[in-house]
N, C-alpha and C positions, 0 to 999 in steps of 0.2 A: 784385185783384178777379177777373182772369181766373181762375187758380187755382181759385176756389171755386165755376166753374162746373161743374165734374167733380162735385162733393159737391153740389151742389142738386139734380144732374141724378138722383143714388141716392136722396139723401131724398123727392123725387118718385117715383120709381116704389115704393120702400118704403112708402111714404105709398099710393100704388093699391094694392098688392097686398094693406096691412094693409085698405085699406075692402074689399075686395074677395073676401075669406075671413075673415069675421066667424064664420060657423059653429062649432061646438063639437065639438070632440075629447079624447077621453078618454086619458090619457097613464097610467101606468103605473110604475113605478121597479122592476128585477128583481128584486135581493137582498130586497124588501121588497114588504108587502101593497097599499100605500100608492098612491092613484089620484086624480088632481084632472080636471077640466073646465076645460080653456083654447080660447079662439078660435084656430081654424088658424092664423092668421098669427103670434101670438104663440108657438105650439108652433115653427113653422118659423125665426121670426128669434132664437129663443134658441140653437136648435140650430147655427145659422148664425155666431151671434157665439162662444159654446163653440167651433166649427171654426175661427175665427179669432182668438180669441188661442191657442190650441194652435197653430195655424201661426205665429202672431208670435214663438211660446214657441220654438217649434222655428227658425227664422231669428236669433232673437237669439242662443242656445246654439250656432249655428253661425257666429255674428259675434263670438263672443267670444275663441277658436278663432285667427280671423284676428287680430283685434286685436293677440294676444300676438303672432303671425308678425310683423308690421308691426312693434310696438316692437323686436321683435332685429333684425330688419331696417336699421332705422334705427340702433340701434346698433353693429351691424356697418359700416354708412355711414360714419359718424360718426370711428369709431377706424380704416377705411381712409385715410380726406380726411385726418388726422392723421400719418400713416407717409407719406400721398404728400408730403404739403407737408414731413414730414422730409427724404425723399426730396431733393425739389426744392431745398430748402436745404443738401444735402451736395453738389449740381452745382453750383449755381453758386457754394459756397467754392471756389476755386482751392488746388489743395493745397499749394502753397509761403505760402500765407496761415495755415496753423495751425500754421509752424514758426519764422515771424516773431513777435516780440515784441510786445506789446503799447505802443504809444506812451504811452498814457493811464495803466499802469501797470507801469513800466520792473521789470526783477530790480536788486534791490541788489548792491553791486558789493561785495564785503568786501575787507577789503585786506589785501598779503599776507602771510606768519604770519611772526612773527617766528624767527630763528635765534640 
């Protein structure tokens, strides 16, 4: 609830400024002949939302950007923590432990050839 004190507090003064420039201005479109009558406030808070998703547009395009950085990021993380932990397990084998035999699966003994 706290939160949406921020947003009540914009849609209140939104709310004044729309009652508050009711008057009529004449708008215009360049490439084209083309001219309507809208109340100030509605000229000014279109113009204002157009400037803001063009800036969302532009923040997102520049978050997408990061995004990819992050995922290689992460994947370079990922396959380091994998080489340390090989790492970490060639230390503590003790090296005379990979020239001992396996108990659990001895070598076959052949026996020896005849003459």
């Amino acid at each position: 609830m706290v939160r949406l004190i921020p947003a009540f507090i914009l849609i209140l003064i939104l709310a004044i400024f729309a009652l508050s420039n009711r008057q009529g201005v004449t708008i215009g479109f360049w490439p084209t002949d083309y001219t309507t009558q809208v109340p100030l406030a509605v000229a000014i808070l279109i113009g204002m939302g157009v400037a803001f998703v063009l800036g969302a547009a532009i923040v997102w395009l520049d978050h997408l950007g990061l995004g990819r950085r992050a995922r290689r990021a992460e994947k370079s993380v990922r396959r380091l923590q994998a080489q340390l932990a090989e790492a970490e397990m060639r230390l503590k084998t003790p090296p005379y432990a990979a020239r001992l035999p396996d108990p659990r699966h001895p070598e076959p003994v052949l026996p020896p050839p005849d003459r």
